[in-house]
ZAMARGU-4260 file (C-alpha; in steps of 0.2 Angstrom, whole numbers, plus 5000, padded with zeros to 4 digits):
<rodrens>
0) 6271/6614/5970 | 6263/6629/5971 | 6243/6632/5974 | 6228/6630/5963 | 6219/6645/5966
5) 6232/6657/5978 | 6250/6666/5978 | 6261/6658/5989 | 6262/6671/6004 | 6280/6674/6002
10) 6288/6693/6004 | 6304/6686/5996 | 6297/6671/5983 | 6314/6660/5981 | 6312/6647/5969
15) 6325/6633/5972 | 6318/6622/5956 | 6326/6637/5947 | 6345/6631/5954 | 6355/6619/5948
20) 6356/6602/5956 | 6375/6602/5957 | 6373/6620/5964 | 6376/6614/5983 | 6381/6630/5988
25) 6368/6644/5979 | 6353/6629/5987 | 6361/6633/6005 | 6361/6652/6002 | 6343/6654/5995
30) 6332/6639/6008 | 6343/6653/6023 | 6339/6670/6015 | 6320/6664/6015 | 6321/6661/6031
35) 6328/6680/6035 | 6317/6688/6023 | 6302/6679/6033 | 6308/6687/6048 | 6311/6704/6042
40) 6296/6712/6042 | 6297/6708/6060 | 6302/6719/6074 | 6313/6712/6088 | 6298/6714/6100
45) 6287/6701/6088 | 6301/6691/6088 | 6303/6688/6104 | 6287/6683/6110 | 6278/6667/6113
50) 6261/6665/6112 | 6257/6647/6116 | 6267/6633/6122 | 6263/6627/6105 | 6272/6640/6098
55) 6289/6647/6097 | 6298/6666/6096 | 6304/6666/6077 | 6322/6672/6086 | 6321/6655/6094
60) 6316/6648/6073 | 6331/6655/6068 | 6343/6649/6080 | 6336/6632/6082 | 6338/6630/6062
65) 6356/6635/6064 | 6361/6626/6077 | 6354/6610/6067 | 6369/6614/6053 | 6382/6617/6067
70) 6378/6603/6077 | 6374/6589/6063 | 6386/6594/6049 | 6399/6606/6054 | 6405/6599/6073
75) 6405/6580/6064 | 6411/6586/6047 | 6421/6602/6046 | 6438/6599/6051 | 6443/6614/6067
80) 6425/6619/6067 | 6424/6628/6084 | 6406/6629/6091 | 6400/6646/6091 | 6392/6645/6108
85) 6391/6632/6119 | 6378/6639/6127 | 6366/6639/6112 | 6367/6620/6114 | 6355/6622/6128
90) 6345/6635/6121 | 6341/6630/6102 | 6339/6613/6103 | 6322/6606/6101 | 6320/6588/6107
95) 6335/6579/6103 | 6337/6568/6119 | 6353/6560/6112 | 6362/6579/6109 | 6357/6582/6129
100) 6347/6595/6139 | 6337/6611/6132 | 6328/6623/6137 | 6309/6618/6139 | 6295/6622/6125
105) 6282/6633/6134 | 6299/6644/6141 | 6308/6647/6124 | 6297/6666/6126 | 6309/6668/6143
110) 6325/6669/6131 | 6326/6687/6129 | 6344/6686/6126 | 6355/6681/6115 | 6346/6697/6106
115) 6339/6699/6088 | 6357/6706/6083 | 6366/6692/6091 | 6354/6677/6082 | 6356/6686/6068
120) 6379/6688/6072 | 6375/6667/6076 | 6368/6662/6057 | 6382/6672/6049 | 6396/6663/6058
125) 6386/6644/6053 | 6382/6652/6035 | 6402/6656/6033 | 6408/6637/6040 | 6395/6629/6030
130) 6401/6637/6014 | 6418/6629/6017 | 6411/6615/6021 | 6401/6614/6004 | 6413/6621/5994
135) 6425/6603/5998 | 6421/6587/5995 | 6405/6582/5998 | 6401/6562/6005 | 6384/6554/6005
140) 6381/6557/6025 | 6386/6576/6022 | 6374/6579/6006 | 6358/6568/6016 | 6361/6579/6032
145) 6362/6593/6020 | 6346/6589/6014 | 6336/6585/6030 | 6344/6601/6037 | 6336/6610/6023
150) 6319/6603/6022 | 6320/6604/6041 | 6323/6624/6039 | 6308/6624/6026 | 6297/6618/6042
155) 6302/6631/6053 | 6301/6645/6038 | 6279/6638/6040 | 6279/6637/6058 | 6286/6655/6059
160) 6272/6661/6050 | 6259/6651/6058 | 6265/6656/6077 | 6267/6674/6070 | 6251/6672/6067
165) 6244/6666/6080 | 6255/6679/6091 | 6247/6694/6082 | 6228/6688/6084 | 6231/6690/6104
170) 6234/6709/6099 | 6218/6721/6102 | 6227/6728/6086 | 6226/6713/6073 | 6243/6722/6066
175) 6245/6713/6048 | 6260/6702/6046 | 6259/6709/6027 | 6251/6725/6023 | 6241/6720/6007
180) 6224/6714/6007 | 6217/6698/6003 | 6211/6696/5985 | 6193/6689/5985 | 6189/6670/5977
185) 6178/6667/5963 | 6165/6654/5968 | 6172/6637/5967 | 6155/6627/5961 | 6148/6613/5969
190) 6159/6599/5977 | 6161/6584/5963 | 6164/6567/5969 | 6179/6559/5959 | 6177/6539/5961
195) 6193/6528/5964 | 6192/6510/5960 | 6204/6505/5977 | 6212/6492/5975 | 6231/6486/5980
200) 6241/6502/5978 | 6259/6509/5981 | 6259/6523/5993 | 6277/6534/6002 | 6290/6539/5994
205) 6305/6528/5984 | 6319/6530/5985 | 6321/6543/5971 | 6324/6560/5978 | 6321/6567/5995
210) 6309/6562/6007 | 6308/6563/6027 | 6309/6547/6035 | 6291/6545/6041 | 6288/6544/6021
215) 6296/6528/6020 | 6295/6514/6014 | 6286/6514/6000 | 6273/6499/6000 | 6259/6490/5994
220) 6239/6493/6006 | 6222/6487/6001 | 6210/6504/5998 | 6191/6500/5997 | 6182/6507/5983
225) 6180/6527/5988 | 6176/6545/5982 | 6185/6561/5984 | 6177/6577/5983 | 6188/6589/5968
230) 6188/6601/5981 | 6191/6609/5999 | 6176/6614/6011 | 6174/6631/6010 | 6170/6646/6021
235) 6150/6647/6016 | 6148/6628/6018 | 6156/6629/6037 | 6145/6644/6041 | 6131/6634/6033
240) 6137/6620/6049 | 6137/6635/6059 | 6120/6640/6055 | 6114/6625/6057 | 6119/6620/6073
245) 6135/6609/6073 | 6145/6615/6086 | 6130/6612/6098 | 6124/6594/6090 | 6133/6582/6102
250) 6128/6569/6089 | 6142/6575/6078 | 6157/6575/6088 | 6167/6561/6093 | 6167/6563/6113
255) 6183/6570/6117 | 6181/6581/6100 | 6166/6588/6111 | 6173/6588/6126 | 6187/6598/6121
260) 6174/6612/6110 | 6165/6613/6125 | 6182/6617/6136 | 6188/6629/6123 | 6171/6636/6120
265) 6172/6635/6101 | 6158/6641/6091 | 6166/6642/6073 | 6186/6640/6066 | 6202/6649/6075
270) 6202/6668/6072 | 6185/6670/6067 | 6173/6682/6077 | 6155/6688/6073 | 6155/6706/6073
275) 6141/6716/6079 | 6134/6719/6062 | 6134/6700/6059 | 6147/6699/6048 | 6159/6684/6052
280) 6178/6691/6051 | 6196/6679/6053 | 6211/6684/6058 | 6227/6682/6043 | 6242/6686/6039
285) 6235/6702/6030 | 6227/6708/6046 | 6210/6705/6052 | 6199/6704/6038 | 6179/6699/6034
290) 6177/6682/6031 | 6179/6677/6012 | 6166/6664/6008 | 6174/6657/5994 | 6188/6652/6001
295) 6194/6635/6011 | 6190/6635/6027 | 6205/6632/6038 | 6211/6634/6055 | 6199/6619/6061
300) 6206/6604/6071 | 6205/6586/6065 | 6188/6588/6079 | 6178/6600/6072 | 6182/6592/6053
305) 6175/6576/6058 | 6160/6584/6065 | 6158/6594/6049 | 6161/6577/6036 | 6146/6569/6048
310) 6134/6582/6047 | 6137/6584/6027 | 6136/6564/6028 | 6153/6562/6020 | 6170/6558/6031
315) 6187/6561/6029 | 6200/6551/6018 | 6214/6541/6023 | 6228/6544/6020 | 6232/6531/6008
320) 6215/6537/5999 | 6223/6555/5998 | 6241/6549/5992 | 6232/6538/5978 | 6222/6551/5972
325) 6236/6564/5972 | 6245/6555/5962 | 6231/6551/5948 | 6240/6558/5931 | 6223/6567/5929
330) 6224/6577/5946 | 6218/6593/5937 | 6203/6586/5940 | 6206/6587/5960 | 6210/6604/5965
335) 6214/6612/5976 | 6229/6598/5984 | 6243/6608/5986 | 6244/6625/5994 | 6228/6629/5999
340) 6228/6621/6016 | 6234/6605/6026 | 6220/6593/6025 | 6214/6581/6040 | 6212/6563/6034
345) 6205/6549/6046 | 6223/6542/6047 | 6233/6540/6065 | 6251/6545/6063 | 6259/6528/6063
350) 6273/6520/6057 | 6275/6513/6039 | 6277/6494/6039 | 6293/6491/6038 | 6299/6509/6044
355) 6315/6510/6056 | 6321/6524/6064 | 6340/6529/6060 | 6354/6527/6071 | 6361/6541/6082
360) 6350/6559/6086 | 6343/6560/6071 | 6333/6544/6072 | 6323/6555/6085 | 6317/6565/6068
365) 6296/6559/6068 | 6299/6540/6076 | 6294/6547/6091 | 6279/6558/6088 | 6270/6543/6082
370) 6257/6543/6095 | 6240/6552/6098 | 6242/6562/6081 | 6234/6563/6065 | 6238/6564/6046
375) 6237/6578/6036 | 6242/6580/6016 | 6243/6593/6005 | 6251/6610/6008 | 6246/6627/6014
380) 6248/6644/6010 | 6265/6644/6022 | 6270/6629/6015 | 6287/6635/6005 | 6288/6632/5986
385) 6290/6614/5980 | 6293/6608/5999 | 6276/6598/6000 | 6275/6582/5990 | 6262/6566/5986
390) 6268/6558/6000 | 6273/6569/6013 | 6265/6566/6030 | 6259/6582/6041 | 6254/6579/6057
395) 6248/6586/6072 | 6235/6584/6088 | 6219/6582/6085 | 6213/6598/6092 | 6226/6607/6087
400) 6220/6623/6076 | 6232/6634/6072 | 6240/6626/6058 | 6234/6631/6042 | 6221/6615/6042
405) 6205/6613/6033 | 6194/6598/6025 | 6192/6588/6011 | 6176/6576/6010 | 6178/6558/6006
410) 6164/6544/6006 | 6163/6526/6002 | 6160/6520/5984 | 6154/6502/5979 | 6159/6503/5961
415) 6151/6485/5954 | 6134/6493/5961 | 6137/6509/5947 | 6126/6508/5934 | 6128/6523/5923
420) 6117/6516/5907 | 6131/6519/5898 | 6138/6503/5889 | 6156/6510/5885 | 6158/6518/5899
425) 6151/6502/5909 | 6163/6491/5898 | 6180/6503/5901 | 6176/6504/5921 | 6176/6483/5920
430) 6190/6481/5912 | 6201/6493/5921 | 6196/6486/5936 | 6199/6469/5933 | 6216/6460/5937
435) 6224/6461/5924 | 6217/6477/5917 | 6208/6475/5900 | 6201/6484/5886 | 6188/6481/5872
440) 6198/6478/5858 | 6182/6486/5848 | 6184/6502/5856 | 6198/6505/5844 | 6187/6509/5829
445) 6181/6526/5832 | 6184/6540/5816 | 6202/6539/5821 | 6205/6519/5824 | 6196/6515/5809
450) 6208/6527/5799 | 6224/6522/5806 | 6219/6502/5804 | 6217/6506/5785 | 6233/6513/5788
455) 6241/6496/5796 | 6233/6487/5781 | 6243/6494/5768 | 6260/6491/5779 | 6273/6479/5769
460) 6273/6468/5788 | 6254/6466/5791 | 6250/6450/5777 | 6234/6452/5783 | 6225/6462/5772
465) 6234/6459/5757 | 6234/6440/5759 | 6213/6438/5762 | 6211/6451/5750 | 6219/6444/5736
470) 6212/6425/5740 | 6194/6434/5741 | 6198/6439/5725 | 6202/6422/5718 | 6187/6414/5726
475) 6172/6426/5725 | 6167/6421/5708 | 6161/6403/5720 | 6156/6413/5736 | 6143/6424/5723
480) 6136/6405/5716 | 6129/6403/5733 | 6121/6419/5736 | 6103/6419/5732 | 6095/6435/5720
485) 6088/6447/5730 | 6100/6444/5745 | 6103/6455/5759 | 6123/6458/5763 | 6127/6460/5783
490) 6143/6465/5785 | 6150/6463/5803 | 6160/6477/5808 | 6161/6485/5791 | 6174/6497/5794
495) 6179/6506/5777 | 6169/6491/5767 | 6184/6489/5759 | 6183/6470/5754 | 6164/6470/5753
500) 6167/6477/5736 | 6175/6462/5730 | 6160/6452/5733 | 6149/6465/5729 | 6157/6467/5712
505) 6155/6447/5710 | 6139/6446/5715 | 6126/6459/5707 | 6113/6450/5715 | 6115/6458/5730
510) 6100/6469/5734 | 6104/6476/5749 | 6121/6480/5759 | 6117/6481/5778 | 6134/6484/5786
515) 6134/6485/5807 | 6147/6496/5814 | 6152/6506/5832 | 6159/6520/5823 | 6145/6531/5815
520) 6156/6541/5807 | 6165/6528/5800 | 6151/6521/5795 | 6143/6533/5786 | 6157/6538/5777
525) 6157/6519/5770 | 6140/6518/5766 | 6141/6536/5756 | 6154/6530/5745 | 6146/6514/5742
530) 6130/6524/5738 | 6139/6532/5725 | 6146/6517/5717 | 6134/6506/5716 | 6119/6515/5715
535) 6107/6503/5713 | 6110/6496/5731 | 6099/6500/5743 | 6114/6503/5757 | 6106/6502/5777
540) 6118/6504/5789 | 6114/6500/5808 | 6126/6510/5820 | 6126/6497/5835 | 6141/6482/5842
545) 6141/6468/5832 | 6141/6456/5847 | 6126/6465/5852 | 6114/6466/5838 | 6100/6455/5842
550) 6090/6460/5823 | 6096/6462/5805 | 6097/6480/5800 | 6079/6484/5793 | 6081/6487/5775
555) 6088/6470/5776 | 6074/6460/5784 | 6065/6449/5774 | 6078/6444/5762 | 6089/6428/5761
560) 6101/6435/5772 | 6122/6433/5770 | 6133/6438/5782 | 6150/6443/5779 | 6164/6444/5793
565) 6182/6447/5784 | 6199/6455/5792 | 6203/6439/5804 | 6191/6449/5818 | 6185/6435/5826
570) 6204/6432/5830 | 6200/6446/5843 | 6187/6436/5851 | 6194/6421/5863 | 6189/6402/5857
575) 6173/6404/5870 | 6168/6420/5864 | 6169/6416/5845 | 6159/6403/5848 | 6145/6414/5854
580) 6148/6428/5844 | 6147/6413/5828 | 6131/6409/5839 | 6123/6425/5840 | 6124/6427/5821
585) 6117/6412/5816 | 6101/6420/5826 | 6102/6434/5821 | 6105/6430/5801 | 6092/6414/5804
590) 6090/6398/5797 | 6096/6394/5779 | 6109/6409/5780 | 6127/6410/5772 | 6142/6416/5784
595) 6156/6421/5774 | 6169/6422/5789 | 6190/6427/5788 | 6201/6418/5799 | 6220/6420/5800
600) 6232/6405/5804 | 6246/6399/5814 | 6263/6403/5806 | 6280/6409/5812 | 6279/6421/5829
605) 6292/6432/5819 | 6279/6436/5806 | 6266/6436/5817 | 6274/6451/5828 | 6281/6460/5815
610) 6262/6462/5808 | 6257/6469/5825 | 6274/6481/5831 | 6278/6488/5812 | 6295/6497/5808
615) 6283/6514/5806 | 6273/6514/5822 | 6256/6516/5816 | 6250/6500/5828 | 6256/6507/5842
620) 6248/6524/5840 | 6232/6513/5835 | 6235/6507/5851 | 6235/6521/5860 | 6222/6530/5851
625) 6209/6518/5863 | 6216/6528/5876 | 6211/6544/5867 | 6194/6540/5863 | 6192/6536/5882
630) 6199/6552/5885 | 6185/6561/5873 | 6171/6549/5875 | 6173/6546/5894 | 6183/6562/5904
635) 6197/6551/5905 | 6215/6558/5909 | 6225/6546/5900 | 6241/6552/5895 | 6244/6542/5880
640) 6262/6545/5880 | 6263/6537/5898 | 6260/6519/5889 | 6271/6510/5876 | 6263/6497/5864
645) 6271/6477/5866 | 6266/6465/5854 | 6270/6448/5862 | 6267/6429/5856 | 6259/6419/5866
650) 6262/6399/5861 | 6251/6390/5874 | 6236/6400/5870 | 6237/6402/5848 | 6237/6420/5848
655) 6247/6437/5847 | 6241/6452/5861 | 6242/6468/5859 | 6246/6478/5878 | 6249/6495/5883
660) 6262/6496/5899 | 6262/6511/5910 | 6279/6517/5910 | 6279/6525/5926 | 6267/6522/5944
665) 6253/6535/5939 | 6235/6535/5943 | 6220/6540/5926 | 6205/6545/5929 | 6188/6539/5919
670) 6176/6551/5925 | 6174/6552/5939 | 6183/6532/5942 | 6201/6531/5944 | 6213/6520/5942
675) 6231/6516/5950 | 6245/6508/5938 | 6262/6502/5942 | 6275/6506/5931 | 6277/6492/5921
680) 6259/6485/5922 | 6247/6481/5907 | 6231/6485/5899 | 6227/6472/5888 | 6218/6478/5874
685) 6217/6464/5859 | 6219/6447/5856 | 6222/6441/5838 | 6220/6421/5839 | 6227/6411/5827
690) 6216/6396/5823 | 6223/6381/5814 | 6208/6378/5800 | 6203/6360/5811 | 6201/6369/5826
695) 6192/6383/5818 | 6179/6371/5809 | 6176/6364/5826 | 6172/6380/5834 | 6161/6385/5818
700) 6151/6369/5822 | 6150/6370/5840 | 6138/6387/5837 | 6128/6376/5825 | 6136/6381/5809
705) 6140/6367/5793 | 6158/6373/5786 | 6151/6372/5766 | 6168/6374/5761 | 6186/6385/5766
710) 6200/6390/5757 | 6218/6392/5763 | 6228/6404/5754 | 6250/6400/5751 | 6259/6408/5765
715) 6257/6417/5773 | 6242/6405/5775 | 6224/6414/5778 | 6208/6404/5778 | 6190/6410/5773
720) 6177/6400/5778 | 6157/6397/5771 | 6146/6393/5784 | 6129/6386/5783 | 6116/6387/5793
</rodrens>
């Protein structure tokens, strides 16, 4: 993963997502010339110093990283391998108990033999055996110590740069790692808070692909409702902290945070110094250079971050809250997570549940540093290409600073107390946070939905249309002998007022056509053309939901009013909500009104499913185009393509669903909400009930409605139904 808003700092850029899998070989030769081309701007002097205890000589990085291949792949694995040295057993190993004794940490500076040259004369003699040994046949022990070995060498290829680092800062001369200068950041914006919805989520790695063993297992922990800032802290905001007082505010620090800033005498991040013109400058990798205040802050410890996050009164994420939000599908919207710095979350490096370390040496990999250390995510500018990952697990001491470390903000977020005045919105954030996760089925009929469910009505599988259509037709001539003259026609979600004609045609009493839609477009575009046909109709559309209306449109008050509810929608609604919505029109229509309502019926699942998943896939893309209208109306990140439309039966309750199933673990983002799904986990976005006629007439009558009279057509069997208030 490369950074959002910075080159990789890499003299030699070697891109390993460019070689072939089955490549063994070319992989090897490319993760061990990166190493080499790190060092080579180095002269034997740099390479032999250590700065810190912390730190190591990058001779020692390069030995170390080759003695891991010798000792865990080609002594075990490479028949007449002869170790190179014995004594380097001693000097390059790092803190594997099991392999034996080594040489301490804070003494690895001491080694100033074996030279330069003869490191160098060491990696060539390994690099030769380990392309014999990957040119054979290759077991599954060989190719996972392969892959450990390599993403082991990727972590010394950072940590030579970051001690290199901190090496050159001791120098009165600042000497530049990399001669080129800096380039300057545009100014980020202000910090957004993205919300997440928590939940029960997934977090570490499967078992697809590499992962260090501290990433494992995958598994399932509770995250409250939170919010992640879109980006990192940056250098004006800390010297805002600065300014403001918070490396003396006691009330800020946890206590050993202060005591230890008090020790050290820390008065602002590592490497930075206030010049005598009162310009704050840092040391880098391009030499000592003037603070820029666009960029993320880093080199601060896990103290002085949580001392920052309490004085903007925010705190640091978990870890759990990072990985879920990393993985969002919309993560453009959070930038700034990989390769800008490591970020400090609140987390204490501990062992996944489950988590067991493997057998022999190389179960002493990260077991056995969990203790006293914290979390960080992310990726920094050292971080090698594509090495950082979602779930990988930094970690290091909390007041340790010179790691590439900075800050991203987090706070606590009580979603059911949102109120954003806005009803979709208010409606998507619901349902998607419900279990299951649900969708307004009404929320289909934007411009879009409205066209492609025209589109579905002229399918040869979906009955629907053609069955009511024809039976209204058959039957208007007695629906008109009721309406009164003068009449007022409501139709409930009017949609392209396709069938309205039919009644319209039949009754020229009708003085007024009232239609109520979500969609203005849609709407409009129906009442134009009606307009234009009948032009003696006064046409007064009302743009609002159906279920919401509380008045008649107002051209239509006044009149004997007759409602009008074709195309089996109240299917949509369950028996409990039909009932209402039945109930909320006869308000709204009043007393003496005619309901003239279209209800399908139970028949053969095979019909029934193939009406709803046709041969062309025109349901499932009006399926999916919720998802786009979210995306437009809302900021949402859905990646439509990411869910697939399944139509199912479903026996016990009367009715067909309609669901879209994530096809892989992603989390989407609705505004500023997001959303985790599990592959294979639903939205479901409609119910289409289908009512024998007796249980229909008893749901009619519950919301205060007489049944005047219904007609059933021949199968496949539609009733419509005239109510009476």
């Amino acid at each position: 993963m490369t950074p959002d808003d910075l080159p990789v700092l890499d003299p030699a850029p070697l891109d390993l997502a460019e070689v072939e899998a089955g490549d063994t070989v070319e992989r090897y030769r490319r993760v061990r010339r990166r190493t080499e081309a790190l060092a080579a701007p180095l002269s034997p002097e740099d390479q032999a110093a250590q700065s810190m205890p912390d730190a190591s000589p990058t001779k020692w990085h390069r030995g170390h990283t080759t003695w891991f291949f010798e000792t865990f792949l080609l002594s075990p694995f490479l028949p007449g391998y002869k170790v190179y040295d014995p004594a380097f057993g001693y000097l390059f190993n790092s803190y594997y108990e099991a392999v034996g004794p080594r040489q301490p940490r804070p003494q690895r500076g001491l080694l100033t033999r074996p030279s330069v040259q003869a490191v160098s004369a060491y990696r060539a003699h390994v690099d030769a055996a380990m392309e014999r040994l990957l040119d054979g046949p290759l077991t599954s022990e060989i190719r996972e110590r392969l892959d450990l070995g390599l993403a082991h060498e990727e972590q010394h290829q950072e940590l030579i740069l970051m001690d290199i680092l901190h090496l050159f800062a001791q120098s009165p001369l600042s000497p530049a790692y990399q001669a080129s200068a800096p380039s300057s950041r545009s100014d980020p914006g202000p910090q957004r808070f993205h919300r997440f919805a928590g939940g029960l989520v997934d977090i570490g790695a499967d078992q697809g692909g590499f992962a260090f063993d501290n990433e494992h297992p995958r598994h399932r922990v509770y995250v409250a409702p939170f919010r992640l800032s879109d980006r990192l802290v940056t250098n004006a905001e800390w010297i805002a902290f600065i300014d403001a007082g918070g490396y003396q505010r006691v009330d800020l620090w946890l206590s050993e945070g202060w005591a230890t800033a008090q020790q050290e005498g820390w008065t602002a991040p590592g490497y930075w110094r206030l010049e005598a013109n009162g310009v704050w400058t840092t040391m880098t990798l391009r030499g000592r250079h003037p603070v820029d205040p666009s960029a993320p802050v880093v080199h601060v410890s896990y103290y002085e971050a949580a001392a920052y996050a309490a004085w903007a009164g925010r705190r640091l994420p978990t870890e759990a809250e990072w990985e879920a939000a990393a993985t969002a599908s919309g993560k453009s919207a959070l930038r700034q997570l990989f390769g800008s710095a490591w970020q400090w979350t609140s987390s204490a490096y501990a062992a996944y549940p489950g988590f067991k370390p493997g057998a022999g040496a190389l179960g002493e990999y990260n077991g056995k540093f969990m203790i006293n250390q914290m979390v960080l995510r992310g990726g920094c500018e050292a971080t090698p290409p594509g090495h950082s990952r979602a779930t990988y697990r930094n970690f290091f001491h909390p007041d340790r600073r010179w790691m590439f470390a900075g800050v991203r903000l987090a706070d606590d977020d009580r979603l059911a107390e949102v109120t954003p005045g806005n009803p979709f919105l208010e409606e998507v954030i619901a349902g998607l946070s419900a279990t299951p996760k649900t969708l307004p089925a009404k929320y289909f009929y934007d411009a879009e939905g409205s066209r492609l469910f025209e589109q579905i009505c002229g399918l040869p599988e979906y009955y629907l249309t053609r069955t009511e259509t024809a039976l209204l037709r058959e039957i208007a001539p007695e629906i008109a002998a009721r309406i009164p003259d003068g009449a007022a026609l409501v139709e409930f979600g009017s949609g392209a007022s396709t069938k309205t004609r039919i009644l319209l045609d039949a009754a020229p009493q009708v003085a007024v056509y009232a239609p109520i839609d979500i969609s203005p477009s849609a709407l409009e575009e129906a009442a134009a053309s009606l307009r234009a046909d009948y032009p003696d109709l006064v046409v007064a559309p009302l743009v609002e939901d159906f279920t919401r209306a509380l008045t008649p449109p107002e051209g239509a008050r006044g009149r004997p009013l007759v409602g009008f509810f074709p195309g089996s929608t109240i299917g949509n609604f369950t028996p409990e909500e039909a009932e209402a919505l039945l109930r909320g029109a006869r308000e709204l229509l009043g007393e003496g009104a005619l309901f003239v309502v279209g209800a399908d019926v139970a028949k053969d699942p095979a019909v029934l499913i193939l009406a709803y998943d046709d041969a062309q896939g025109v349901t499932a893309v009006f399926n999916r185009n919720v998802l786009v209208h979210i995306n437009r109306e809302l900021g949402g990140t859905f990646d439509p393509a990411a869910f697939s439309h399944r139509a199912v039966w479903n026996a016990e309750e009367s009715r067909i669903e309609m669901h879209l199933e994530s096809v892989r673990d992603q989390i989407v983002m609705v505004g500023d909400h997001g959303f985790a799904f599990a592959a294979g986990e639903t939205i479901h976005t409609e119910n289409s009930y289908k009512h024998p006629p007796e249980a229909f007439d008893a749901i009619a009558r519950r919301a205060g409605w007489t049944v005047a009279q219904r007609w059933i057509s021949a199968d496949p069997a539609f009733g419509v139904y005239v109510l009476t208030a």
